[in-house]
C-alpha positions in Angstrom: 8.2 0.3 -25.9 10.1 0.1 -23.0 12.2 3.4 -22.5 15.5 1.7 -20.4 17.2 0.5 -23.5 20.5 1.2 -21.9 19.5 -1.1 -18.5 20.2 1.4 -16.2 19.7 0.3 -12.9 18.7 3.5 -11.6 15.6 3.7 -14.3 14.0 0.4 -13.6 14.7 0.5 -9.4 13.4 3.7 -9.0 9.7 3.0 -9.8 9.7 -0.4 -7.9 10.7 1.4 -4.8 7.9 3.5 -5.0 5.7 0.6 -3.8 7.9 0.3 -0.4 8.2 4.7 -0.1 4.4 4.3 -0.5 3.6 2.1 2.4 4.7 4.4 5.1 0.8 6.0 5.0 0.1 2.0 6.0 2.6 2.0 8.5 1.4 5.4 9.9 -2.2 4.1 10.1 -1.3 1.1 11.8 1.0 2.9 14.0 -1.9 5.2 14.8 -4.9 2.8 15.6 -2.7 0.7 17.5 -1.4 4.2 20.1 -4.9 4.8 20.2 -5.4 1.6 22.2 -2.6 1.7 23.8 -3.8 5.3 25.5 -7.0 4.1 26.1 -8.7 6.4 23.6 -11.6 3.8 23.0 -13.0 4.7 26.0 -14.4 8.0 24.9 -15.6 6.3 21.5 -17.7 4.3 23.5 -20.1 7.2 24.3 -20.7 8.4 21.4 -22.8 7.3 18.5 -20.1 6.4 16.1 -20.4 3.3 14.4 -17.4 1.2 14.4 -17.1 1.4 10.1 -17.7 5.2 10.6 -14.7 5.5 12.5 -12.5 2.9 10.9 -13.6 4.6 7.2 -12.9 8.7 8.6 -9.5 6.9 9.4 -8.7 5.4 6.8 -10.3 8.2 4.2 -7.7 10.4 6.2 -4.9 8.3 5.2 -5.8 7.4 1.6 -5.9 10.8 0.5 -2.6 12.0 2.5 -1.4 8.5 0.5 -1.8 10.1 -2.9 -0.9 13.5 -1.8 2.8 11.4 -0.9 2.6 10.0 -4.4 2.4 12.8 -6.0 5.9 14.2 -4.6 7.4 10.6 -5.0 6.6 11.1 -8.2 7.9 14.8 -8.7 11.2 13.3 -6.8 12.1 10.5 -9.0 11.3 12.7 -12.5 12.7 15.6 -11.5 16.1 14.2 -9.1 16.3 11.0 -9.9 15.8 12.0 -14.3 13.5 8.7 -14.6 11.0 9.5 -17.4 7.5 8.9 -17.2 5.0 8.7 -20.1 2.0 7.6 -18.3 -1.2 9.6 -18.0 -0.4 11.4 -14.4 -4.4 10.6 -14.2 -3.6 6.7 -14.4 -1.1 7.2 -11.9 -3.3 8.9 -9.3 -6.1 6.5 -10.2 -3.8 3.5 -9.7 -1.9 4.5 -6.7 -5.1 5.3 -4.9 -5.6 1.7 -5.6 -2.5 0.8 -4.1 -3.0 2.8 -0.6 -6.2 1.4 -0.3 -4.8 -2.3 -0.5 -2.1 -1.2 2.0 -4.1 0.7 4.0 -6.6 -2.1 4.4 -4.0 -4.7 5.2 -3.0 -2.3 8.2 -6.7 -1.9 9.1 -6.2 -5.4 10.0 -3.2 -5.9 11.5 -4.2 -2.8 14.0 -7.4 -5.3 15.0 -5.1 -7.8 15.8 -2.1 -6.1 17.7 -2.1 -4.4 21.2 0.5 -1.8 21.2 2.9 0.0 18.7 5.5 -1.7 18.4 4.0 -5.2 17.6 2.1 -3.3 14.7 5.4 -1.4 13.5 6.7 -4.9 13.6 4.1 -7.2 11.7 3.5 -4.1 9.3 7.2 -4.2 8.0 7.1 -7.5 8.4 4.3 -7.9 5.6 5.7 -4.8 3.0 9.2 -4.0 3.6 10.6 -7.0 3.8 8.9 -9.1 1.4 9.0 -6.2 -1.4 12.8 -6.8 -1.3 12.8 -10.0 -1.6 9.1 -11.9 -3.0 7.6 -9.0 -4.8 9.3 -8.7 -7.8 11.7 -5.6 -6.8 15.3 -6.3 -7.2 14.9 -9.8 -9.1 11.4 -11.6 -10.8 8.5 -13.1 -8.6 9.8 -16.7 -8.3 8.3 -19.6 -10.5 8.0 -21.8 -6.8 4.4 -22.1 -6.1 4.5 -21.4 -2.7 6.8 -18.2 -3.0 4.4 -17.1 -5.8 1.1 -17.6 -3.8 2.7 -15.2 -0.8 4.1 -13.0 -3.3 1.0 -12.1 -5.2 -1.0 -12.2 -1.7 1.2 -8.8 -1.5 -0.3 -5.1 -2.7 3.8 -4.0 -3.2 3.9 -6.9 -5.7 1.2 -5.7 -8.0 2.1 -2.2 -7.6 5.8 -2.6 -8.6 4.2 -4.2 -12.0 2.0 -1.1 -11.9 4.6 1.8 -11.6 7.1 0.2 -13.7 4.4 -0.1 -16.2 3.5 3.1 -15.9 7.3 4.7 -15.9 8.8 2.4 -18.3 6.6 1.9 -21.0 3.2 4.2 -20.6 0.6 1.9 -19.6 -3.2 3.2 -19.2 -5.6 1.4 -17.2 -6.5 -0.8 -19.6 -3.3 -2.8 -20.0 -2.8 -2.5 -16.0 -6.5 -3.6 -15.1 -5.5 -7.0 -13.8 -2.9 -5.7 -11.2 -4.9 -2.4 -10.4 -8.4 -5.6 -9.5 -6.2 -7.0 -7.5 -5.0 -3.9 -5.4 -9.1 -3.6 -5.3 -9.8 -7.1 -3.8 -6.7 -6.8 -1.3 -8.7 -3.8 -0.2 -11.8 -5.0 -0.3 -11.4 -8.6 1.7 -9.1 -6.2 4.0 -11.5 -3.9 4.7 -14.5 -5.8 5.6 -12.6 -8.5 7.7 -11.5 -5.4 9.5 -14.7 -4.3 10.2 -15.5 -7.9 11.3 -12.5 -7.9 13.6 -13.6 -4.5 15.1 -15.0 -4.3 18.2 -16.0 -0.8 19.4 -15.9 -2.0 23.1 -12.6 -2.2 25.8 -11.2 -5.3 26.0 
């Protein structure tokens, strides 16, 4: 049972912004790959024996851990400042959010293949998570019933995670009852990941 009976704003918004706090690892990662071309740092991974997916999966192991490390103080933030109860298994939460930077993570793994320099990346990555979690994802009103808007929107990692946390916060969902949103997250990464490491090319260009 659903624990905002009063419909306090504050109690349902909380957890959906988690999904956008959450993708500034993603934006970090992106930011990151895309400086090291920028300074030329490719040139000295070209000497060494470092496979292209051994670099691309320290990076990103890097970032999905310091991902779930930033979950756990969102979460300490909106309990303990924000008063928003939580009833889920912390477990769930860790298991599911790890789902979610992965999926996020992945996404920027292949926008930093595409782009050149910073800023394009800073730009394509809010681009994809910021401002569509606003307005497609299900944050401030429901995923529309429009086919097209719907395709985009569930295209998204923020829009299954916002269905994730709010399950998790609002009524104490497990794993089983968020499975189909936490596969998704887990094919987002997935198709991310290895067209990423089709993309890659550990050579200057």
């Amino acid at each position: 049972r659903a624990i905002n009976e009063s419909l306090q704003s504050l109690i349902s918004m909380v957890p959906g912004l988690m999904a956008v706090v959450l993708c500034m690892p993603a934006l970090g990662f992106a930011l990151a790959l895309a400086r090291e071309k920028e300074l030329g740092s490719f040139e000295s991974l070209i000497v060494t024996p470092v496979r292209g997916a051994e670099y691309l999966l320290g990076k990103l192991l890097a970032y999905e851990v310091g991902g779930v490390i930033s979950a756990v103080l969102a979460l300490l933030v909106a309990t303990l400042w924000f008063d928003v109860p939580f009833r889920a298994s912390v477990v769930d939460f860790l298991v599911l959010t790890a789902a979610y930077v992965a999926a996020s993570t992945g996404v920027s793994l292949v926008v930093a293949s595409l782009v050149r320099n910073q800023q394009t990346a800073m730009f394509v990555v809010l681009m994809i998570f910021f401002v569509p979690s606003f307005f497609l994802a299900g944050l401030i009103r429901p995923v529309a019933e429009e086919p097209l808007a719907r395709a985009v929107a569930y295209v998204l990692p923020p829009t299954h995670y916002i269905h994730i946390s709010r399950g998790l916060f609002l009524k104490g969902l497990g794993l089983s009852s968020l499975r189909g949103p936490a596969l998704s997250l887990l094919a987002i990464a997935l198709v991310c990941q290895i067209a990423s490491l089709l993309l890659f090319d550990k050579k200057l260009t």
